[in-house]
Every structure is written in C-alpha cells, then in structure tokens.
PQR file of N, CA, C, O and H, with PARSE charges and radii, in Angstrom:
ATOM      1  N   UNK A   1       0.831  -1.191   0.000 -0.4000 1.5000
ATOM      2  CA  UNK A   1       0.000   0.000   0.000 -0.0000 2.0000
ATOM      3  C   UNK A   1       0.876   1.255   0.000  0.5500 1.7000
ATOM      4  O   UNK A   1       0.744   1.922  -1.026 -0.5500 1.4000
ATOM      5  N   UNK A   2       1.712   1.724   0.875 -0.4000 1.5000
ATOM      6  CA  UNK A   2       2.980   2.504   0.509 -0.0000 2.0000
ATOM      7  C   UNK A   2       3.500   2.471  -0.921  0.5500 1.7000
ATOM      8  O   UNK A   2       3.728   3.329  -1.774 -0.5500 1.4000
ATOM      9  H   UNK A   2       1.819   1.182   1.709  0.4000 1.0000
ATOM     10  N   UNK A   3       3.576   1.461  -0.868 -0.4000 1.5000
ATOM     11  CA  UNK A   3       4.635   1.804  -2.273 -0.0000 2.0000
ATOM     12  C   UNK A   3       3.334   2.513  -3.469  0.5500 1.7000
ATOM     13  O   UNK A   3       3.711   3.039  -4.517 -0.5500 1.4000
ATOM     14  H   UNK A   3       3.390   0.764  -0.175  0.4000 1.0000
ATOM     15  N   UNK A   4       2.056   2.434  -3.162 -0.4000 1.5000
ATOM     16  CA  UNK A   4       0.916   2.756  -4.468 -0.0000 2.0000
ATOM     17  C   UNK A   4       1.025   3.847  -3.947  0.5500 1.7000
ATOM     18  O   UNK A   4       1.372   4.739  -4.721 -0.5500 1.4000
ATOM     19  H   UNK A   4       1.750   2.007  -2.311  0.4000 1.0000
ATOM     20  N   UNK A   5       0.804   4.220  -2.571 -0.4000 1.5000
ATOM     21  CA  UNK A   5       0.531   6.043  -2.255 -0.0000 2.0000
ATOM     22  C   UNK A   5       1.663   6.628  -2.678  0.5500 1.7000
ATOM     23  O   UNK A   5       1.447   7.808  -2.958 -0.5500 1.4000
ATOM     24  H   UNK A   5       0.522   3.495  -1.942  0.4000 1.0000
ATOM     25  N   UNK A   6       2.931   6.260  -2.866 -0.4000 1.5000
ATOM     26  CA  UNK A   6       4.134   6.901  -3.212 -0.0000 2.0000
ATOM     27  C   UNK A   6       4.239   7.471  -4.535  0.5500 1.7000
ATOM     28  O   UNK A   6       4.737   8.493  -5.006 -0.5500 1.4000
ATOM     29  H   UNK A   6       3.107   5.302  -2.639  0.4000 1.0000
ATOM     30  N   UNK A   7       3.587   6.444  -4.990 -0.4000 1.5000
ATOM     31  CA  UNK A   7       3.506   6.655  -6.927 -0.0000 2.0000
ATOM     32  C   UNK A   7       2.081   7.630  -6.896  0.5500 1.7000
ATOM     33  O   UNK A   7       2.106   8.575  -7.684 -0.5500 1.4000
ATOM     34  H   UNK A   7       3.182   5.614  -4.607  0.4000 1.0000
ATOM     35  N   UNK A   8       1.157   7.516  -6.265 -0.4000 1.5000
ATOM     36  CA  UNK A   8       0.504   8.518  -6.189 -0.0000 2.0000
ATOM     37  C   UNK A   8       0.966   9.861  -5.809  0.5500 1.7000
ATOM     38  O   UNK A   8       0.688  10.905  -6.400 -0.5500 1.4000
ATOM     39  H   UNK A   8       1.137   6.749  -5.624  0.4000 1.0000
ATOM     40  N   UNK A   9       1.646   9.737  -4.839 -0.4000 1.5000
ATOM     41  CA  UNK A   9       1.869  11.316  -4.229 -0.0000 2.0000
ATOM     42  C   UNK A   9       2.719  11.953  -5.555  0.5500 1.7000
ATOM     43  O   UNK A   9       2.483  12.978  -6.194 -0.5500 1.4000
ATOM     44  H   UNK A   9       1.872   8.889  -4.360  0.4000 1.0000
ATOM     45  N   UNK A  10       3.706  11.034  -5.707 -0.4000 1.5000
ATOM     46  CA  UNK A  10       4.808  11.165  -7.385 -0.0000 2.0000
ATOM     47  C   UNK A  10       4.107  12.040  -8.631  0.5500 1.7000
ATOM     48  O   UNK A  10       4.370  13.112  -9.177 -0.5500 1.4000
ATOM     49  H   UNK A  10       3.898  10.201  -5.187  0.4000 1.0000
ATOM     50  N   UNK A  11       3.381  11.317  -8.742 -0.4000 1.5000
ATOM     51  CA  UNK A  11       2.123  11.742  -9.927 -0.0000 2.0000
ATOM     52  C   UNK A  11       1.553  13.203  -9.615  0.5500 1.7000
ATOM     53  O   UNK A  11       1.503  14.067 -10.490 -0.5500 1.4000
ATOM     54  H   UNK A  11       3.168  10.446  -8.298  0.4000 1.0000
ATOM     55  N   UNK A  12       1.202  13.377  -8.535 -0.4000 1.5000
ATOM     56  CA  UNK A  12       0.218  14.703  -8.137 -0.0000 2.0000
ATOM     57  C   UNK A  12       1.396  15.699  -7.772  0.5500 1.7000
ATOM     58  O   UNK A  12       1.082  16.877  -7.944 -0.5500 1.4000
ATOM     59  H   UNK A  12       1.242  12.675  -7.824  0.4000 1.0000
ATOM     60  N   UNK A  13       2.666  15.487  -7.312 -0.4000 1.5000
ATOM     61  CA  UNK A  13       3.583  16.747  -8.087 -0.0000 2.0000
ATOM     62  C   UNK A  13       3.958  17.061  -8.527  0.5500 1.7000
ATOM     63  O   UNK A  13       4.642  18.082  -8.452 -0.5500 1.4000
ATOM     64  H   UNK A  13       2.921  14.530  -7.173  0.4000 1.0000
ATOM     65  N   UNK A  14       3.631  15.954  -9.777 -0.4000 1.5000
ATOM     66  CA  UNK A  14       4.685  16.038 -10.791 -0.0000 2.0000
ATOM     67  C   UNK A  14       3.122  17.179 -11.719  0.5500 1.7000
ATOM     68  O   UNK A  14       3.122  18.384 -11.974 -0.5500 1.4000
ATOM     69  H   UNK A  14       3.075  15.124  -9.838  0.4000 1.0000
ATOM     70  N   UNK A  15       2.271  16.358 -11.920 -0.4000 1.5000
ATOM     71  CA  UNK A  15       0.926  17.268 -12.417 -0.0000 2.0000
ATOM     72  C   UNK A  15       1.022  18.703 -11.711  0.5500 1.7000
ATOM     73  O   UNK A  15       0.941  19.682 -12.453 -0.5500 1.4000
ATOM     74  H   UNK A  15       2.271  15.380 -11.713  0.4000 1.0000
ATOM     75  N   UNK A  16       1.229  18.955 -10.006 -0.4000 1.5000
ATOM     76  CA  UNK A  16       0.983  20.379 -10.140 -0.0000 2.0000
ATOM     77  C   UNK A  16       2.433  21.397 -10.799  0.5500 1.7000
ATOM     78  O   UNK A  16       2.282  22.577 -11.118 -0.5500 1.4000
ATOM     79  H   UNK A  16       1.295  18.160  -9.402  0.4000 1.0000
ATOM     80  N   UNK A  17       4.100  20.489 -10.930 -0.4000 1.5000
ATOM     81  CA  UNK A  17       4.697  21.400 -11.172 -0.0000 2.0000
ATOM     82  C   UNK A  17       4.181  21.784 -12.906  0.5500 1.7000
ATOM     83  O   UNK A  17       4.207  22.976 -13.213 -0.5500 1.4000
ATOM     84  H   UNK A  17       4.222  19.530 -10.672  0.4000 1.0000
ATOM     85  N   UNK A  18       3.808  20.937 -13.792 -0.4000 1.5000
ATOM     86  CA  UNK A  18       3.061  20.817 -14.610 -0.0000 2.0000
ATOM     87  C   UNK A  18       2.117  22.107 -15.493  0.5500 1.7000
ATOM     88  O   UNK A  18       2.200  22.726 -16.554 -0.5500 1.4000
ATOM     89  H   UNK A  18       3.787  19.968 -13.543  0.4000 1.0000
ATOM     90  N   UNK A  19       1.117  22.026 -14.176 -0.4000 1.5000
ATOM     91  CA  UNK A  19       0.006  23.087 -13.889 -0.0000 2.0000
ATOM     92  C   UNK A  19       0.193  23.980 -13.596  0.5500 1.7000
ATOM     93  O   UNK A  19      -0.755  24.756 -13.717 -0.5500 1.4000
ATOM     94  H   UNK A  19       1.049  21.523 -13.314  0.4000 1.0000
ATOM     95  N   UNK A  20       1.542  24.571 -12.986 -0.4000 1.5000
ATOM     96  CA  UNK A  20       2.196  25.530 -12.387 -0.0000 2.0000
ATOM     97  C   UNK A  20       3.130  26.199 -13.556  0.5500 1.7000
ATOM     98  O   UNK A  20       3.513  27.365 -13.458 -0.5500 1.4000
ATOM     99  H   UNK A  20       2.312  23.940 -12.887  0.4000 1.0000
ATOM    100  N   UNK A  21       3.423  25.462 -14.537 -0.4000 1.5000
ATOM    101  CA  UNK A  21       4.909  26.017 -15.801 -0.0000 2.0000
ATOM    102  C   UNK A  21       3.138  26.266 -16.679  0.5500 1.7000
ATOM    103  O   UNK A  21       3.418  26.966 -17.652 -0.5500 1.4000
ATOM    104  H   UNK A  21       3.112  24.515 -14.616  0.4000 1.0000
ATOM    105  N   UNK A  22       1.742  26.019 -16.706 -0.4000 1.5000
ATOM    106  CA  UNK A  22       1.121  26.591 -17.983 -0.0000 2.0000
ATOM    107  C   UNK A  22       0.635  27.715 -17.503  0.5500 1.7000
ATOM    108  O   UNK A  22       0.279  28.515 -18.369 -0.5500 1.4000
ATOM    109  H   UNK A  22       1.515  25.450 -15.915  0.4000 1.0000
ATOM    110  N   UNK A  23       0.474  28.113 -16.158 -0.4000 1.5000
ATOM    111  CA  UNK A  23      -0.034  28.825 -15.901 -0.0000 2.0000
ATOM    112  C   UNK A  23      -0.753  29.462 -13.788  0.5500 1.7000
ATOM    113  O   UNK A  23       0.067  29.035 -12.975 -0.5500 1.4000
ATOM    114  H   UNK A  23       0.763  27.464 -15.455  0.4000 1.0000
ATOM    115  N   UNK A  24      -1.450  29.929 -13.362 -0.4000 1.5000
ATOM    116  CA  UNK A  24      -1.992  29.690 -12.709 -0.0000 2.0000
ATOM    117  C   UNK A  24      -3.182  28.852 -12.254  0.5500 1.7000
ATOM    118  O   UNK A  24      -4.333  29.120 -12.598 -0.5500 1.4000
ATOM    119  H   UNK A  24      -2.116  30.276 -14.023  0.4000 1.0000
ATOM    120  N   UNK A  25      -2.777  27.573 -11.270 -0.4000 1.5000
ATOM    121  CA  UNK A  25      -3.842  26.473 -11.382 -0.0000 2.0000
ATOM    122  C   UNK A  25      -4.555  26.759 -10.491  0.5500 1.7000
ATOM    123  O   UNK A  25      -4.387  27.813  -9.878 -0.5500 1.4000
ATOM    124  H   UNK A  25      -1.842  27.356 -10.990  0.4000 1.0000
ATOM    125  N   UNK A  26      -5.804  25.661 -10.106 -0.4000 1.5000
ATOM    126  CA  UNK A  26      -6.558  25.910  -9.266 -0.0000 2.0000
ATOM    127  C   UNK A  26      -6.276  25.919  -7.648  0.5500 1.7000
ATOM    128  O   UNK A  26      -5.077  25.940  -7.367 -0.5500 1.4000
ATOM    129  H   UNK A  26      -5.941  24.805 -10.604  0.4000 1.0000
ATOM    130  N   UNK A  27      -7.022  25.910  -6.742 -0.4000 1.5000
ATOM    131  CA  UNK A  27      -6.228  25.736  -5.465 -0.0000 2.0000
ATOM    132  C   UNK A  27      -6.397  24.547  -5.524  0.5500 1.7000
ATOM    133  O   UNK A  27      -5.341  24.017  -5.179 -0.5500 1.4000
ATOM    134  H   UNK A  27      -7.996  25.893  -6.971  0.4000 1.0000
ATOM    135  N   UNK A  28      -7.361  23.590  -5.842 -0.4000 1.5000
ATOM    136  CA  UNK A  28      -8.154  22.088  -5.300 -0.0000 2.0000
ATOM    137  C   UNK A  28      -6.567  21.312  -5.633  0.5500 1.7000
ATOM    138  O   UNK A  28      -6.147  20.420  -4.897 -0.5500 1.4000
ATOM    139  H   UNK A  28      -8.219  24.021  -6.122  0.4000 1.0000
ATOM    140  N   UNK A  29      -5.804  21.799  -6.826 -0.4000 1.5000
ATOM    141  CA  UNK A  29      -4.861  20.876  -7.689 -0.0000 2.0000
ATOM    142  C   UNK A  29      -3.362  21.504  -7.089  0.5500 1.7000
ATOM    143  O   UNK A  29      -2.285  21.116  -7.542 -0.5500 1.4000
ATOM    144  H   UNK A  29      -6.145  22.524  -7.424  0.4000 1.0000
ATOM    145  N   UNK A  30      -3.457  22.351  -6.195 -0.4000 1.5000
ATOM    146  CA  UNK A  30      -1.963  22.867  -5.330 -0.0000 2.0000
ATOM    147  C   UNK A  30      -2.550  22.213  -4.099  0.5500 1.7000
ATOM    148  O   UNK A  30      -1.758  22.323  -3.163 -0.5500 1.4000
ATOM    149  H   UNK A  30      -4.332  22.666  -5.827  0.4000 1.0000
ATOM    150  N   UNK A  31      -3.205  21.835  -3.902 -0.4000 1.5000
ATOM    151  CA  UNK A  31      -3.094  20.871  -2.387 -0.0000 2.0000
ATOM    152  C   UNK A  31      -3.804  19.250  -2.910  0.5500 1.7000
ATOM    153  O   UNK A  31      -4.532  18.563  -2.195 -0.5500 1.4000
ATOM    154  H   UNK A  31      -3.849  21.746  -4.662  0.4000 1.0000
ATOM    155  N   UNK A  32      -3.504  19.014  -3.870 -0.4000 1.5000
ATOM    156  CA  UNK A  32      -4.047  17.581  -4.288 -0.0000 2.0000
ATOM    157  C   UNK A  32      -3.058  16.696  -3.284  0.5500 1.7000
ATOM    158  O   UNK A  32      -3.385  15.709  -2.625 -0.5500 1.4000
ATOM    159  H   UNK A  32      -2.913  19.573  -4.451  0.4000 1.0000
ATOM    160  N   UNK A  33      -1.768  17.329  -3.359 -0.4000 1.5000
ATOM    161  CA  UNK A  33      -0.818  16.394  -2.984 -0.0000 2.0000
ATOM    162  C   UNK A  33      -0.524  15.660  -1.342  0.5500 1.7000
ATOM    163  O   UNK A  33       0.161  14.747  -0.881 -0.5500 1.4000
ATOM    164  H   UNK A  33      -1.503  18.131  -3.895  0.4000 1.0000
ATOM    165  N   UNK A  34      -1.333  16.510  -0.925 -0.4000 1.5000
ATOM    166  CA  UNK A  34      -2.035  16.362   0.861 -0.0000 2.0000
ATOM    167  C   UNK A  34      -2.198  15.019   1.088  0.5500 1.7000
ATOM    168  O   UNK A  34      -1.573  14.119   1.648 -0.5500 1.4000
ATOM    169  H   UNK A  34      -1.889  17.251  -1.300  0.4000 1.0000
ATOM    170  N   UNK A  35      -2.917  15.113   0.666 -0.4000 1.5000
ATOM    171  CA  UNK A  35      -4.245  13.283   0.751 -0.0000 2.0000
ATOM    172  C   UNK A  35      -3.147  12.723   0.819  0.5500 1.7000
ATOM    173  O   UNK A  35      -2.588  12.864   1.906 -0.5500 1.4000
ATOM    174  H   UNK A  35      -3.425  15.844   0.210  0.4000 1.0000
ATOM    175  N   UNK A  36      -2.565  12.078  -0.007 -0.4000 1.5000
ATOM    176  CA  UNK A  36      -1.578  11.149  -0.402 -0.0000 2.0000
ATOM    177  C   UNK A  36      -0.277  11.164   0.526  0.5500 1.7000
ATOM    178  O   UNK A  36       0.335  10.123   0.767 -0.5500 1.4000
ATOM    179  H   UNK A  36      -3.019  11.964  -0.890  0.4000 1.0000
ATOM    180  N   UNK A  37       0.128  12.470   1.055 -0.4000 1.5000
ATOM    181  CA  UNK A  37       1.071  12.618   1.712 -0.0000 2.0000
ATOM    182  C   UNK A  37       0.518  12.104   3.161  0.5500 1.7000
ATOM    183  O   UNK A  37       1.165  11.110   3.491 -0.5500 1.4000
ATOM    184  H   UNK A  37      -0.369  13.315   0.859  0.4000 1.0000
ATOM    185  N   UNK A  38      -0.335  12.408   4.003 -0.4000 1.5000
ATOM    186  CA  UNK A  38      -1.202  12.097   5.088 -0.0000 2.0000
ATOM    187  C   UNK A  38      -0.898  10.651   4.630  0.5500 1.7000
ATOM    188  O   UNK A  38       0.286  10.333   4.522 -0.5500 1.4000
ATOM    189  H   UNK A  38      -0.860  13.216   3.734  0.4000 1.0000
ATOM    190  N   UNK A  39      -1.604   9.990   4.426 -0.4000 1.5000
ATOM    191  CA  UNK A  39      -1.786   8.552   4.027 -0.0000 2.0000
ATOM    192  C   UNK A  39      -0.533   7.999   4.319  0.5500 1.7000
ATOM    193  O   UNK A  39      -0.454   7.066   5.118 -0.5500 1.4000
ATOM    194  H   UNK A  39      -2.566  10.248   4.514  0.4000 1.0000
ATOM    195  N   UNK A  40       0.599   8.531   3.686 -0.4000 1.5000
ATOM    196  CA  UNK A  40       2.144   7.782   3.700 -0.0000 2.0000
ATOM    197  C   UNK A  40       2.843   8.309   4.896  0.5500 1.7000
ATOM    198  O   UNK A  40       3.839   7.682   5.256 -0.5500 1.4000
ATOM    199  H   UNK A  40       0.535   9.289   3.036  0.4000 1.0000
ATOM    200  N   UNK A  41       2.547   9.185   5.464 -0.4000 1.5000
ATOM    201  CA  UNK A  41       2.360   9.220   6.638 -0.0000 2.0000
ATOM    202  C   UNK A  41       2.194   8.720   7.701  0.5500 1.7000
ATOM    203  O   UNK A  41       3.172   8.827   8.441 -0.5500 1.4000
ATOM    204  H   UNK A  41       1.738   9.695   5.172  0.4000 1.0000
ATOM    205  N   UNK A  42       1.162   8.089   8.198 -0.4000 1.5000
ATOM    206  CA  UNK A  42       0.112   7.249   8.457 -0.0000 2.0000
ATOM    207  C   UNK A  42       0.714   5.850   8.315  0.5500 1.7000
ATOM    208  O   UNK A  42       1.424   5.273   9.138 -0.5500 1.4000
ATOM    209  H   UNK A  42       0.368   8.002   7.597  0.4000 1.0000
ATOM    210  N   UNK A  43       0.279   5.385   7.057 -0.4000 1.5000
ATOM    211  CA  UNK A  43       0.965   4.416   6.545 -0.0000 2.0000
ATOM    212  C   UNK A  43       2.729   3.749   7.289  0.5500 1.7000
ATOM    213  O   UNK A  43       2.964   2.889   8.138 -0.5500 1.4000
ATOM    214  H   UNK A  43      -0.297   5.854   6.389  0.4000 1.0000
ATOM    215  N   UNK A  44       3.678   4.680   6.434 -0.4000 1.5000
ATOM    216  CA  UNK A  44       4.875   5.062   7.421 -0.0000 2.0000
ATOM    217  C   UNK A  44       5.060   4.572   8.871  0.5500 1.7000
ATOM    218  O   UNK A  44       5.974   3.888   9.331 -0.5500 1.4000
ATOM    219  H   UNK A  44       3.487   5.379   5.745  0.4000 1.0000
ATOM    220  N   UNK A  45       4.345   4.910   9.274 -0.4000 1.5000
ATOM    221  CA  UNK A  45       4.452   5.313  11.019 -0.0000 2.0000
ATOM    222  C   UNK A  45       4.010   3.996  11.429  0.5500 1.7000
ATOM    223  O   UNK A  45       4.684   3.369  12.245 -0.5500 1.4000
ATOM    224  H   UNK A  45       3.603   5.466   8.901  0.4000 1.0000
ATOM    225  N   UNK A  46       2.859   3.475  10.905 -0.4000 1.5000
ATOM    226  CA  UNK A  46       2.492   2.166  11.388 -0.0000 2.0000
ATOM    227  C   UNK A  46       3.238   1.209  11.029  0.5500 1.7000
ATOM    228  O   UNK A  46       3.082   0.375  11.921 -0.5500 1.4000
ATOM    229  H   UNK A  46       2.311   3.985  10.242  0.4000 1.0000
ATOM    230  N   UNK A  47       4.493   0.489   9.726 -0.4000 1.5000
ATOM    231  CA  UNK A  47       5.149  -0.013   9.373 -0.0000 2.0000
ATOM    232  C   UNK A  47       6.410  -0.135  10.444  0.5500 1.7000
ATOM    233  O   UNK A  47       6.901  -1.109  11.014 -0.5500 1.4000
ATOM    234  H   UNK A  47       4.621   1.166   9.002  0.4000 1.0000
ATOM    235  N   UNK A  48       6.708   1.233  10.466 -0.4000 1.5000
ATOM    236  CA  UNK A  48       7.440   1.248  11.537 -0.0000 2.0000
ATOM    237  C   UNK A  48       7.624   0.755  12.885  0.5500 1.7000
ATOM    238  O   UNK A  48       8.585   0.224  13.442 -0.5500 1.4000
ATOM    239  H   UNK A  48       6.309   2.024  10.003  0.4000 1.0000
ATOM    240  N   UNK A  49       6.115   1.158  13.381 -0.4000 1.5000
ATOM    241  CA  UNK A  49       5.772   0.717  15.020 -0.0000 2.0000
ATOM    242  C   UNK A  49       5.522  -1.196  14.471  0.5500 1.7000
ATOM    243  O   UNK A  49       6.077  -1.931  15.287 -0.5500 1.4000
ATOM    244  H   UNK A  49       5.335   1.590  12.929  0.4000 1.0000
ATOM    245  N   UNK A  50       5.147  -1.618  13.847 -0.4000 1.5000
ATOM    246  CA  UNK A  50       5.016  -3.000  13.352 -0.0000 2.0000
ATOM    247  C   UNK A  50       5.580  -3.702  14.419  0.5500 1.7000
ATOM    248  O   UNK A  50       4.901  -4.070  15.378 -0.5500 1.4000
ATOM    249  H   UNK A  50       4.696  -1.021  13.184  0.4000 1.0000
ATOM    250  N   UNK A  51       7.213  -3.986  14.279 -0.4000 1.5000
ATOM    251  CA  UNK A  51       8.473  -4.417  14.621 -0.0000 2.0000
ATOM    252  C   UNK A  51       8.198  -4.762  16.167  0.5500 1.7000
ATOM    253  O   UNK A  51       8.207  -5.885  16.671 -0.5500 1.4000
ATOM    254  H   UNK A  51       7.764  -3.686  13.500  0.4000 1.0000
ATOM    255  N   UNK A  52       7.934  -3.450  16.841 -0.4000 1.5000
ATOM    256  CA  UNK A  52       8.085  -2.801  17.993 -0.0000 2.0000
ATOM    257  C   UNK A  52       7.351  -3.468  18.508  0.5500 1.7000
ATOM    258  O   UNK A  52       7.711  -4.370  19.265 -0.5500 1.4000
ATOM    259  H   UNK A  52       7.927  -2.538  16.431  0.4000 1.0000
ATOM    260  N   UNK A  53       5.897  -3.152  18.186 -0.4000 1.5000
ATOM    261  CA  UNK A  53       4.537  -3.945  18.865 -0.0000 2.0000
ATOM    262  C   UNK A  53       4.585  -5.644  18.719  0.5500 1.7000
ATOM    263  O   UNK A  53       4.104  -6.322  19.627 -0.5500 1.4000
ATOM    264  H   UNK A  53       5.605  -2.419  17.571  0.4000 1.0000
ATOM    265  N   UNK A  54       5.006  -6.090  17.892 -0.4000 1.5000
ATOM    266  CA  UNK A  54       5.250  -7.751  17.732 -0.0000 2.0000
ATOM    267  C   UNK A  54       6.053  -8.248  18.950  0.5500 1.7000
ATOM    268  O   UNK A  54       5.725  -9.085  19.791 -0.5500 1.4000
ATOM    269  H   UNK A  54       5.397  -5.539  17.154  0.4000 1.0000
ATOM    270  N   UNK A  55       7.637  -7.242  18.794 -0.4000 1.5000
ATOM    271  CA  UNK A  55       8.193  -7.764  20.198 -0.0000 2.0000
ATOM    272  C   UNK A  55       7.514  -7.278  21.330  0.5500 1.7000
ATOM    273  O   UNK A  55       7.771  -7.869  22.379 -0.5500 1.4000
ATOM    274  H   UNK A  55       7.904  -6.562  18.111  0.4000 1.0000
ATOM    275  N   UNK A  56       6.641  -6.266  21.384 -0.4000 1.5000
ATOM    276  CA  UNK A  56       6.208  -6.561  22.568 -0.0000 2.0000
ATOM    277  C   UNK A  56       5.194  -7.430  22.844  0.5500 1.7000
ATOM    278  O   UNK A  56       5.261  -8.002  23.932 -0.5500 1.4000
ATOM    279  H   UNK A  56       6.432  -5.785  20.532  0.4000 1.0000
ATOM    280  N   UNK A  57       4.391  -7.640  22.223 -0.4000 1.5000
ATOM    281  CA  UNK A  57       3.381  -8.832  22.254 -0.0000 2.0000
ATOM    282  C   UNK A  57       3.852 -10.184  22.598  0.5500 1.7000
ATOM    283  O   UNK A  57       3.538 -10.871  23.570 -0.5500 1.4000
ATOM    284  H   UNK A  57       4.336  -7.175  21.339  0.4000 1.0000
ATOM    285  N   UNK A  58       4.542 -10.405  21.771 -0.4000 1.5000
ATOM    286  CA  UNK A  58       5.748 -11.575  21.975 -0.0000 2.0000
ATOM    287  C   UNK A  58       5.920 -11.616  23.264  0.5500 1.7000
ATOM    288  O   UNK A  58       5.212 -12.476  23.788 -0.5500 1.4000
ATOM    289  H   UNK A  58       4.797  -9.846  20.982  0.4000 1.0000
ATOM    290  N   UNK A  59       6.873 -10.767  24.306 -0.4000 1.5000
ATOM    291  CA  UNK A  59       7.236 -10.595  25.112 -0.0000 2.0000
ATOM    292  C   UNK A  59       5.972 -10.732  25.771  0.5500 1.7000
ATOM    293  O   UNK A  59       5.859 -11.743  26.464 -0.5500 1.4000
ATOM    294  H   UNK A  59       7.448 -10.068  23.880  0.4000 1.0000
ATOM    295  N   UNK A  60       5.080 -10.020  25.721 -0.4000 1.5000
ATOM    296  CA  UNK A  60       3.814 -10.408  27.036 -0.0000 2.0000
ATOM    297  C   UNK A  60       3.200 -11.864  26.830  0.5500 1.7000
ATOM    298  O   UNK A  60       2.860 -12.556  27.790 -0.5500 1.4000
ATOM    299  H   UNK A  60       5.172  -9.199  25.158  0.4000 1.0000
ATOM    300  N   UNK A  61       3.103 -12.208  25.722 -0.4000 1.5000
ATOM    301  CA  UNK A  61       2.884 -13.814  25.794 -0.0000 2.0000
ATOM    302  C   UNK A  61       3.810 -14.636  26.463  0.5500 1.7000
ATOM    303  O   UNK A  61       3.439 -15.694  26.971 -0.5500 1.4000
ATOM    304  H   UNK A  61       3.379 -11.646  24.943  0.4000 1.0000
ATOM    305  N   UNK A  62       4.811 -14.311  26.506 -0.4000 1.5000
ATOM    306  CA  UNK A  62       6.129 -15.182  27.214 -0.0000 2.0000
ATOM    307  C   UNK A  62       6.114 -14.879  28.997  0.5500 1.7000
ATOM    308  O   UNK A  62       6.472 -15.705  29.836 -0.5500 1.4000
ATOM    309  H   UNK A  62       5.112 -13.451  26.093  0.4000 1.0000
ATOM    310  N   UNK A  63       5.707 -13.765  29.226 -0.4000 1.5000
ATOM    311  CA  UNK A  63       5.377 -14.010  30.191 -0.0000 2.0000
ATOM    312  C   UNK A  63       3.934 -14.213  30.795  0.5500 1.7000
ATOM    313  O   UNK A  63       3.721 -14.084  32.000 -0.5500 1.4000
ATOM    314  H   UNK A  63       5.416 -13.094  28.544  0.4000 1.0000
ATOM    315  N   UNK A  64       3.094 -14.494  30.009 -0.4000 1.5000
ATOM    316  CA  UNK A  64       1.922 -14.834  30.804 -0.0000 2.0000
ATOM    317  C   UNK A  64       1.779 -16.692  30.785  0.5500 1.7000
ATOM    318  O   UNK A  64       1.097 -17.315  31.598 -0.5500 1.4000
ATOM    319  H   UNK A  64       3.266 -14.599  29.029  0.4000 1.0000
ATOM    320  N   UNK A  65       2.383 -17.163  29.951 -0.4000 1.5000
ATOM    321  CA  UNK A  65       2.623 -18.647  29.549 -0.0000 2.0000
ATOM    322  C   UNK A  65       3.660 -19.216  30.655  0.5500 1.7000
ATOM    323  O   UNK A  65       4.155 -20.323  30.867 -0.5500 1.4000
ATOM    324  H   UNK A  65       2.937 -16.657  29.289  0.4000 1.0000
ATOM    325  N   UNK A  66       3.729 -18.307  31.087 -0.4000 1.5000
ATOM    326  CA  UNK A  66       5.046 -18.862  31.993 -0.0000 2.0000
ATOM    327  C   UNK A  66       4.517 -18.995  33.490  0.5500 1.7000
ATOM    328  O   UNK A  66       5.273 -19.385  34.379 -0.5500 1.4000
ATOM    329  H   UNK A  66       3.328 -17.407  30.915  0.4000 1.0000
TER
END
C-alpha cells in the first residue's frame, strides 16, 4: 500500500509542477498532494511501530505462559 501512495503522491507533483509552468492552477490541484502525503504518513508510522509492537506482544505472551 505505501509503495501505491508513493507513486501517487509522485504523480500529483509532478501534475501540479506541470500546472504551475502553464499557468496559474486551481487551489483544489496545489493541495491535491495532501491526501496522499497524510496517508504515507500514516501508513509510514504504522510499518514502523510493526516491529516494535510484535516484540512486545511476543514478550507479554512469554510471560503470561510462563
């Protein structure tokens, strides 16, 4: 899922620098790139904590089995 929001976020700045060399664009299409950034964000952060939360889970099963 990261790796699709990435190519998304990719796409929507590459369109506003785009929209930006023809002219003045809209606002909706200078903050398109939000959404996508939030998301990988988000995304990000939970990948990360992944690791973390397993060993600790791990760890509280080991000691309640015990």
């Amino acid at each position: 899922m990261n790796r699709w929001l990435s190519i998304i976020f990719t796409v929507t700045v590459i369109v506003n620098f785009v929209a930006m060399a023809l002219g003045e664009p809209p606002a909706w299409l200078l903050y398109s790139p939000l959404l996508p950034l939030f998301l990988l964000l988000f995304s990000g952060l939970y990948m990360f904590v992944l690791p973390y939360a397993a060993r600790w889970r791990g760890a509280r099963e080991r000691v309640e089995s015990a």
